[in-house]
N, C-alpha and C positions, 0 to 999 in steps of 0.2 A: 493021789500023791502029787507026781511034780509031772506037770506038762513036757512037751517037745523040747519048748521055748527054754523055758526055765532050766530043763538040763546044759542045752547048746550054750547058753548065757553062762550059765557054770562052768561052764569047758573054756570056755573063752578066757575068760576072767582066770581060770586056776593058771591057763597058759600065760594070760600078760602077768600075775604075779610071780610064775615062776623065769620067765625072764626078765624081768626085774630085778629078783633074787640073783640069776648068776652073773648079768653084767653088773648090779654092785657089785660083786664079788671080785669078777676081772679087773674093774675100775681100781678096787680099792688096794687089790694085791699090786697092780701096776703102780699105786703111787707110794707103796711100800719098799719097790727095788729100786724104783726112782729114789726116794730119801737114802735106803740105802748106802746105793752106788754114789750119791753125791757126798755124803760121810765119808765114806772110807775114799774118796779122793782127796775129799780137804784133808783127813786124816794124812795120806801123802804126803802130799803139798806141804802141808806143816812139818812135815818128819825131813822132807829133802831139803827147805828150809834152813833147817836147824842143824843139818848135817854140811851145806854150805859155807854158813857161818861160823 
């Protein structure tokens, strides 16, 4: 079946794919509340604006 080697390699590898998977995950959620948060400020901005003028 499968050598020492070839298990530990597998192991290896499942763990660098699965962090991979969650710091995409963290990365991409991060730059989701970033756009967010930058919306709904211009969103603001634009409303106190308008309420100025």
């Amino acid at each position: 079946m499968f050598e020492f080697q070839q298990f530990i390699a597998f192991l290896i590898g499942l763990g660098v794919l699965t962090m991979g998977f969650w710091l995409m995950f963290f990365l991409v959620s991060f730059v989701f509340y970033w756009a967010a948060g930058g919306a709904i400020d211009l969103i603001k901005e634009r409303k106190a604006k308008r309420e100025e003028a």
